[in-house]
DRENKOL-721128 format. One line per field, with one value per residue (C-alpha): residue number from 1; x, y, z. Coordinates in nm, 3 decimals, always signed. Layout:
N
seq c(NUM|...)
px c(X|...)
py c(Y|...)
pz c(Z|...)
This chain:
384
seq c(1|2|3|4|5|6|7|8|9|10|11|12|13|14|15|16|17|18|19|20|21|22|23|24|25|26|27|28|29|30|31|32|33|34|35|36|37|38|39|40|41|42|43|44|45|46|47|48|49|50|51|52|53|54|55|56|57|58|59|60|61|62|63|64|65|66|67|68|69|70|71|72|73|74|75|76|77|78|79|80|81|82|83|84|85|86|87|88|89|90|91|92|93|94|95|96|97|98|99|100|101|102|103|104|105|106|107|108|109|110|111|112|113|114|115|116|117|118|119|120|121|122|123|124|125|126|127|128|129|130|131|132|133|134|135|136|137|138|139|140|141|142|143|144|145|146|147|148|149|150|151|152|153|154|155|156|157|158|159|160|161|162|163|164|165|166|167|168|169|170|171|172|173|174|175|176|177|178|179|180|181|182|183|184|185|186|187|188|189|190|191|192|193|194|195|196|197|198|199|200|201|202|203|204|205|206|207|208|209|210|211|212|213|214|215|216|217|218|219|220|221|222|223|224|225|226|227|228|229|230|231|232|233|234|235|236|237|238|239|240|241|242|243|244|245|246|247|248|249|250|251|252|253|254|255|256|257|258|259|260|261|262|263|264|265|266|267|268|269|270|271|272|273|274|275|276|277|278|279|280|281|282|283|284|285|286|287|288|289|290|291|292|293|294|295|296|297|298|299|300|301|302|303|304|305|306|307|308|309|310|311|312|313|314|315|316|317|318|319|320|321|322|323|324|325|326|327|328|329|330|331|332|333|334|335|336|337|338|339|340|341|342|343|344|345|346|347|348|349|350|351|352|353|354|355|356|357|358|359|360|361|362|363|364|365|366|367|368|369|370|371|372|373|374|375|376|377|378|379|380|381|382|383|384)
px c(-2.937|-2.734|-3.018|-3.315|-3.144|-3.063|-3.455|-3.580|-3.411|-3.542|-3.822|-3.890|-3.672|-3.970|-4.272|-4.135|-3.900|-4.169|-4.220|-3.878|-3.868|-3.546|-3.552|-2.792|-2.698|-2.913|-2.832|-2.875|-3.032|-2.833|-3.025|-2.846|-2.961|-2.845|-2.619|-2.645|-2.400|-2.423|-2.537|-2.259|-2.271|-2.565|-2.733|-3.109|-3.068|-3.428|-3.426|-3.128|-3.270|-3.554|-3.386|-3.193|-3.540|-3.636|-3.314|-3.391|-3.748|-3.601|-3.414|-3.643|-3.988|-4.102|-4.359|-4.155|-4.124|-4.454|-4.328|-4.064|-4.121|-4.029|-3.997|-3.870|-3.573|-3.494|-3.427|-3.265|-2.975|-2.936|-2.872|-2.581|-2.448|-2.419|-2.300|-2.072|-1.902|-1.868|-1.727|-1.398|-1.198|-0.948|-1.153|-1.384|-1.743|-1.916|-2.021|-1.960|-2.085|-2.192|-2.159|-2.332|-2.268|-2.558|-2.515|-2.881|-3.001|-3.338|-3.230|-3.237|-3.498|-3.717|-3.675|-3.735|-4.041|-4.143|-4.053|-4.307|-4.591|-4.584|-4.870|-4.674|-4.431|-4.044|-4.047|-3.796|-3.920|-3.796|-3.479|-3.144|-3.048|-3.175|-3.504|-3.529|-3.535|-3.706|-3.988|-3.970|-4.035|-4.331|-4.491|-4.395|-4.593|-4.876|-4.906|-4.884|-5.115|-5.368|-5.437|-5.619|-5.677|-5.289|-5.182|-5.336|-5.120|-4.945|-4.797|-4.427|-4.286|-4.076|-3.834|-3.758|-3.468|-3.212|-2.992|-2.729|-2.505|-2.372|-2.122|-1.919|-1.876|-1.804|-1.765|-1.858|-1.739|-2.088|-2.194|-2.443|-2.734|-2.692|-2.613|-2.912|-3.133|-2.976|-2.805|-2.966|-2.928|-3.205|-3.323|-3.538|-3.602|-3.649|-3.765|-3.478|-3.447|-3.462|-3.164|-2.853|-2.607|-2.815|-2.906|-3.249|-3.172|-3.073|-2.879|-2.848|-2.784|-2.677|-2.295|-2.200|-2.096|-1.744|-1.704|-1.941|-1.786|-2.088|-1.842|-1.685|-1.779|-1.823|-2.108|-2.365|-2.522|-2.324|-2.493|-2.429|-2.611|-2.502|-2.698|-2.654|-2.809|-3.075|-3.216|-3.392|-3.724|-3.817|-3.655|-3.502|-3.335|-3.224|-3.038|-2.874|-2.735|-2.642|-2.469|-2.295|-2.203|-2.013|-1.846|-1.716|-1.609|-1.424|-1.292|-1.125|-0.949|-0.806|-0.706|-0.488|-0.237|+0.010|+0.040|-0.343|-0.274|-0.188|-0.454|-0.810|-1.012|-0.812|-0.834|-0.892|-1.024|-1.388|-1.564|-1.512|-1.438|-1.504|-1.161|-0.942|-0.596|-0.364|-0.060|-0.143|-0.226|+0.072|+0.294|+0.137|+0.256|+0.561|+0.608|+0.464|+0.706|+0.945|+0.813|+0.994|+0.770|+0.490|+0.466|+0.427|+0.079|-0.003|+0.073|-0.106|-0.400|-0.343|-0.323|-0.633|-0.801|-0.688|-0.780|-1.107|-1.182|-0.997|-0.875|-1.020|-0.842|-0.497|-0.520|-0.587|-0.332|-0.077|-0.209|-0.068|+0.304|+0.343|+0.472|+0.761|+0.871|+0.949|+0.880|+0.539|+0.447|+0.582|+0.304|+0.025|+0.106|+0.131|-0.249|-0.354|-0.248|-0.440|-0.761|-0.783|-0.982|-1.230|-0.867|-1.016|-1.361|-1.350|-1.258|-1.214|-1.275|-1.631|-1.795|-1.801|-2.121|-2.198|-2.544|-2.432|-2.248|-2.538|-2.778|-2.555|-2.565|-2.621|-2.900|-2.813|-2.875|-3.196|-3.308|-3.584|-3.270|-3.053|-3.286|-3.398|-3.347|-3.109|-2.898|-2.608|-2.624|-2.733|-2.400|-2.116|-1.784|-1.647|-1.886|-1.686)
py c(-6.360|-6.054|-6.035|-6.034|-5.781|-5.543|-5.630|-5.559|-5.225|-5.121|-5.184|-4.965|-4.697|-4.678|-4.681|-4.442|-4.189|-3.955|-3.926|-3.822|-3.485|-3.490|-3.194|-4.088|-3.752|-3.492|-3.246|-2.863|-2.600|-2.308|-2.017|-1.719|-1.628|-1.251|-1.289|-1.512|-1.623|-1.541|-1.824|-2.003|-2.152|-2.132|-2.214|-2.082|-1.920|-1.954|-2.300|-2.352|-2.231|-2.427|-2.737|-2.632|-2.608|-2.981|-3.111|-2.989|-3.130|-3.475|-3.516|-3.347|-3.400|-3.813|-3.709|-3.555|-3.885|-3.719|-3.440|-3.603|-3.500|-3.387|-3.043|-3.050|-3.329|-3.030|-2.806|-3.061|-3.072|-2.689|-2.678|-2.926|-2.817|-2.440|-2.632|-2.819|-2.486|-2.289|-2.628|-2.443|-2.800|-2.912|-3.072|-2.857|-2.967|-2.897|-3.258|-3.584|-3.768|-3.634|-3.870|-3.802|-3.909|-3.902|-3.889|-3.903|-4.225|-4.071|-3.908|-4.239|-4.411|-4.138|-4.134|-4.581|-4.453|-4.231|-4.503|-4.785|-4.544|-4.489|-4.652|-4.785|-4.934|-4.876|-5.161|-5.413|-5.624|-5.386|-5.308|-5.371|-5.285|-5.582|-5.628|-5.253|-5.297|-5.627|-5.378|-5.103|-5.400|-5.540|-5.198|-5.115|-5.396|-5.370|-4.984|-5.141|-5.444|-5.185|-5.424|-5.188|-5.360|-5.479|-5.142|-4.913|-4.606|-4.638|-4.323|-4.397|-4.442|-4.139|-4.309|-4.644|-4.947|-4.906|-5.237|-5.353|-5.150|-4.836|-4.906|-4.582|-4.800|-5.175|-5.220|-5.539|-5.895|-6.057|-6.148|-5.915|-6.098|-6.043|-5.669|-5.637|-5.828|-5.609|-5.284|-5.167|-4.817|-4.622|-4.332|-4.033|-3.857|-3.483|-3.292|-3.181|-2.758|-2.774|-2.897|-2.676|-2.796|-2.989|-3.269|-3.461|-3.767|-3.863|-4.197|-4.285|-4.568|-4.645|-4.764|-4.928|-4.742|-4.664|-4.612|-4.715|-4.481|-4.186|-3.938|-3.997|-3.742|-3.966|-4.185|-4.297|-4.382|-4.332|-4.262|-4.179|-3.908|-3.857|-3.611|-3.734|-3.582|-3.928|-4.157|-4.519|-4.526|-4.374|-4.500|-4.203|-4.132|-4.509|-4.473|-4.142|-4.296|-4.565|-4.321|-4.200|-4.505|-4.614|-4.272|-4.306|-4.636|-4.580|-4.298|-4.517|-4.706|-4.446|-4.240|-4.617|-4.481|-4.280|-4.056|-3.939|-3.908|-3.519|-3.471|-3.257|-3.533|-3.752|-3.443|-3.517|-3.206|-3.234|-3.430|-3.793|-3.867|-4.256|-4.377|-4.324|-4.153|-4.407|-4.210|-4.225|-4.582|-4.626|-4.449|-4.618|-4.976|-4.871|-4.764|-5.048|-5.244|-5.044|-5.176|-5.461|-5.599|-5.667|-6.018|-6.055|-6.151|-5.929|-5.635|-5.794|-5.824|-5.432|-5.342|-5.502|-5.323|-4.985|-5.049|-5.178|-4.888|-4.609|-4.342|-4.377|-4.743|-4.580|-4.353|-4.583|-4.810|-4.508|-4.458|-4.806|-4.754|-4.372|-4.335|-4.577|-4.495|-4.180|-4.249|-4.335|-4.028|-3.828|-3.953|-3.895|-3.577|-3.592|-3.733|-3.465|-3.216|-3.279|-3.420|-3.208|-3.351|-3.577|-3.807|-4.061|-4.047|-4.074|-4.306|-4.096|-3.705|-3.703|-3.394|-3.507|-3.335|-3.458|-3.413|-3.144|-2.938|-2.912|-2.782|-2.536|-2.407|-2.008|-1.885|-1.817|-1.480|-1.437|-1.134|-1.040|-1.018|-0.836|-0.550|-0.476|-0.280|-0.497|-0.525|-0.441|-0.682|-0.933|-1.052|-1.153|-1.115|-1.470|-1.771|-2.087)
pz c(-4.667|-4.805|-5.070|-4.842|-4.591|-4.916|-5.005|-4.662|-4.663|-5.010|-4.897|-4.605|-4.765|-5.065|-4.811|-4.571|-4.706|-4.776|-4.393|-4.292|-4.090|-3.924|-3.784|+0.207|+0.243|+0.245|-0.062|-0.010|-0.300|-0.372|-0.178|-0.331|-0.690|-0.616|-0.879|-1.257|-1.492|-1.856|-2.096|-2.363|-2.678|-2.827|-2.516|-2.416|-2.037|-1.979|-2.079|-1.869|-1.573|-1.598|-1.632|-1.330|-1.174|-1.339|-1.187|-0.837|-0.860|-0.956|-0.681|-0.405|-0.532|-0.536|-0.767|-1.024|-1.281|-1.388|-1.506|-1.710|-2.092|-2.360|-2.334|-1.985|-2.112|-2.357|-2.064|-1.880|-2.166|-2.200|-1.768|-1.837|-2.127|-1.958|-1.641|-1.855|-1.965|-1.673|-1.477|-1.446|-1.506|-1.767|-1.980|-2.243|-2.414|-2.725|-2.788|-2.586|-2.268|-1.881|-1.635|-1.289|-0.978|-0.786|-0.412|-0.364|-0.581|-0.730|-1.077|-1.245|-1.049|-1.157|-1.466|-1.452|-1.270|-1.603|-1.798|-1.622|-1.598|-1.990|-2.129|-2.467|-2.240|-2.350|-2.576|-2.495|-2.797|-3.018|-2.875|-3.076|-3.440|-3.548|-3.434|-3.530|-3.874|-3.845|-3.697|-3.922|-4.210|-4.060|-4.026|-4.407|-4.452|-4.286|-4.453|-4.812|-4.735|-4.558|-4.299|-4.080|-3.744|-3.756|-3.851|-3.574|-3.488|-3.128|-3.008|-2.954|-2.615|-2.488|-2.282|-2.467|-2.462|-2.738|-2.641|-2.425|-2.232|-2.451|-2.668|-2.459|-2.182|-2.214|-1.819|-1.738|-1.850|-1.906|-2.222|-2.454|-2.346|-1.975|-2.034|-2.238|-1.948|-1.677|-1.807|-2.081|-2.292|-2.279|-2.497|-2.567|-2.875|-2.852|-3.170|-3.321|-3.326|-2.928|-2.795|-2.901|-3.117|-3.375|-3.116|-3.136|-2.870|-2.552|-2.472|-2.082|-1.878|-1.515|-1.449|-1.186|-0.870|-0.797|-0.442|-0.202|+0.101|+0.150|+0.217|-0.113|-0.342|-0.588|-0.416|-0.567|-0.879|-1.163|-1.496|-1.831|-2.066|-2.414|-2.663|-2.965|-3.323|-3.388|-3.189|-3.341|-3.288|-3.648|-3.968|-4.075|-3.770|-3.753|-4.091|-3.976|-3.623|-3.817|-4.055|-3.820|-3.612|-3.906|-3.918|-3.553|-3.637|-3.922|-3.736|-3.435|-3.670|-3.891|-3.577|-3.478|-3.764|-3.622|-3.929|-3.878|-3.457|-3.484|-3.787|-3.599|-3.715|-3.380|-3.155|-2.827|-2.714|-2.738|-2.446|-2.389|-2.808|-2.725|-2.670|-2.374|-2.405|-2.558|-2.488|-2.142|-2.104|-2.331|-2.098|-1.747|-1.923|-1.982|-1.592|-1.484|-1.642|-1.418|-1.076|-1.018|-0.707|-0.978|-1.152|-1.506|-1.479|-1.199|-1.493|-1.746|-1.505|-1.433|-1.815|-1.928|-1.642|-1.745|-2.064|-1.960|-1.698|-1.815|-1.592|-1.287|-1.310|-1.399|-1.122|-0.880|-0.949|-0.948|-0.562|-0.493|-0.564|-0.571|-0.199|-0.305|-0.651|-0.799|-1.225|-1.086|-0.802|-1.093|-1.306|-1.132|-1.058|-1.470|-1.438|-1.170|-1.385|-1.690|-1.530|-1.208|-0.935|-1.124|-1.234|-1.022|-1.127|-1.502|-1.791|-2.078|-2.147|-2.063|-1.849|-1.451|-1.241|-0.922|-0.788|-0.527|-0.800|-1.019|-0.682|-0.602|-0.996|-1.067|-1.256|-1.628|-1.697|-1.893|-2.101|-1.810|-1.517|-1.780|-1.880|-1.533|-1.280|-1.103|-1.379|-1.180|-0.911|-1.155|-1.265|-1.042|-1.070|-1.005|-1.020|-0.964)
């Protein structure tokens, strides 16, 4: 089997490697674009602004799944990673994971609305590693046997399957086969040179909801967007995700050793690194050990949950027993403090946008508002 996988592999590495080029409440617009804020990273304004524009017309506009493309995706990613920046919370991007909690319902049904009226489908067959490179053999052979009528060139779907649930978020107890019937991860590949920071992909997926209360600020869909440098629907850019899947892996278990803990490799700085804080679940164990009203099981129950759900989880069991007992009121306030507001939203470090935030977004000031006349009532003083 090893032999025929190694064989396989070959085998579409020879035929292709001369192609690879890897380069219900009603939300309210913000009105006042007197003022912009100034564009970071290496972050295009007017392509920030647009996508601000795309992201208004995906919630507001039932038509806009039409409009969903590549170009307009591109956007799309430089509006949140400028949003991500100026978010004025505790926790700081250059890389990593939004999740956004849409009030409204319609980002993600538009974009499932994109996705059914593609005319190549999203190909479910060919989700999976597996039955990825089971599909980039068959077309390696099809090319070498010049079998014309079997080898016909289908444009690739934009918005296609990948697999099961990410891998970022193992939420639910159901087997891989259930997640992969009913909560997929989708993708779309954008040419590489147009997002910033070297990206040329987009994995999202839909969460499940955690608070059902529409007054909760956090109501809504919940979904997950990660830009991410390849996507798998060509061969090269399978073999450099997989690359670097295997780099991330081997990373999680090196950063286990406690000697390699403090090394920058295990920062965990950068935006939602994959893992949740293991000091802090560490720490939340030990306290609950400390209540002595809990069972044994009853905080072996809450444990697997935290490590399950992250955050969100630890905060809200905190909420339970913080009126009555001080170690525990003292850390929350602990959890407050590094999280801010969104400590009972999140499961790692990822970047928290709700659909209201993002409407009520500035401008980003763009070369045309800085060099005119209005140059100095273009720029505000304070913008969060």
């Amino acid at each position: 089997m090893h032999r025929l996988l190694t064989s396989v592999v070959l085998l579409i590495f020879l035929t292709q490697a001369n192609t690879w080029s890897i380069k219900q409440r009603k939300p309210t617009l913000n009105t006042n674009d007197t003022c912009c804020v100034l564009a970071k990273l290496n972050i295009n304004a007017t392509r920030a602004n647009h996508g601000r524009t795309f992201f208004e017309s995906l919630i507001l506009n039932n038509d806009s799944y039409k409009d969903v493309n590549e170009d307009n995706v591109c956007s799309l990613m430089h509006f949140f990673m400028q949003e991500a920046v100026l978010n004025g919370r505790p926790i700081k991007f250059s890389k990593g994971m939004f999740v956004l909690y849409d009030s409204t319902k319609e980002f993600f049904a538009r974009l499932m609305a994109a996705k059914d009226a593609q005319v190549q489908g999203s190909e479910e067959h060919r989700s999976g590693y597996l039955k990825r490179l089971k599909y980039f053999a068959l077309n390696s052979l099809k090319s070498i046997l010049k079998l014309k009528k079997m080898n016909r060139t289908v444009p690739d779907a934009f918005i296609y399957v990948r697999g099961d649930e990410s891998s970022h978020f193992r939420e639910r107890a159901l087997s891989k086969l259930r997640r992969a019937k009913d909560y997929p991860a989708y993708g779309m590949d954008v040419k590489h040179g147009c997002m910033p920071n070297g990206f040329g992909h987009i994995l999202f997926g839909k969460l499940k909801g955690l608070y059902n209360n529409e007054s909760d600020p956090y109501y809504g869909d919940r979904i997950y967007i990660k830009p991410e440098e390849f996507g798998l629907q060509k061969f090269a850019h399978y073999i450099g995700h997989s690359g670097k899947y295997l780099k991330s892996i081997s990373r999680r278990v090196i950063c286990k050793i406690a000697k390699f803990q403090t090394s920058p490799m295990c920062s965990k700085d950068d935006a939602f690194r994959e893992s949740i804080d293991t000091k802090l679940v560490r720490k939340w164990s030990q306290i609950l050990s400390t209540i002595p009203i809990l069972t044994e099981n009853e905080r072996t129950l809450m444990r697997s949950k935290v490590s399950q759900e992250g955050i969100h989880e630890i905060y809200r069991q905190t909420s339970l027993y913080a009126a009555d007992y001080i170690q525990v009121r003292d850390f929350q306030q602990e959890v407050e403090q590094k999280y801010g507001r969104d400590a009972r939203s999140r499961k790692g470090n990822e970047i928290i946008f709700t659909t209201e935030q993002l409407l009520q977004s500035r401008l980003s000031c763009d070369s045309t508002m800085l060099t005119s006349s209005l140059v100095r009532q273009t720029q505000c003083a304070k913008t969060r």
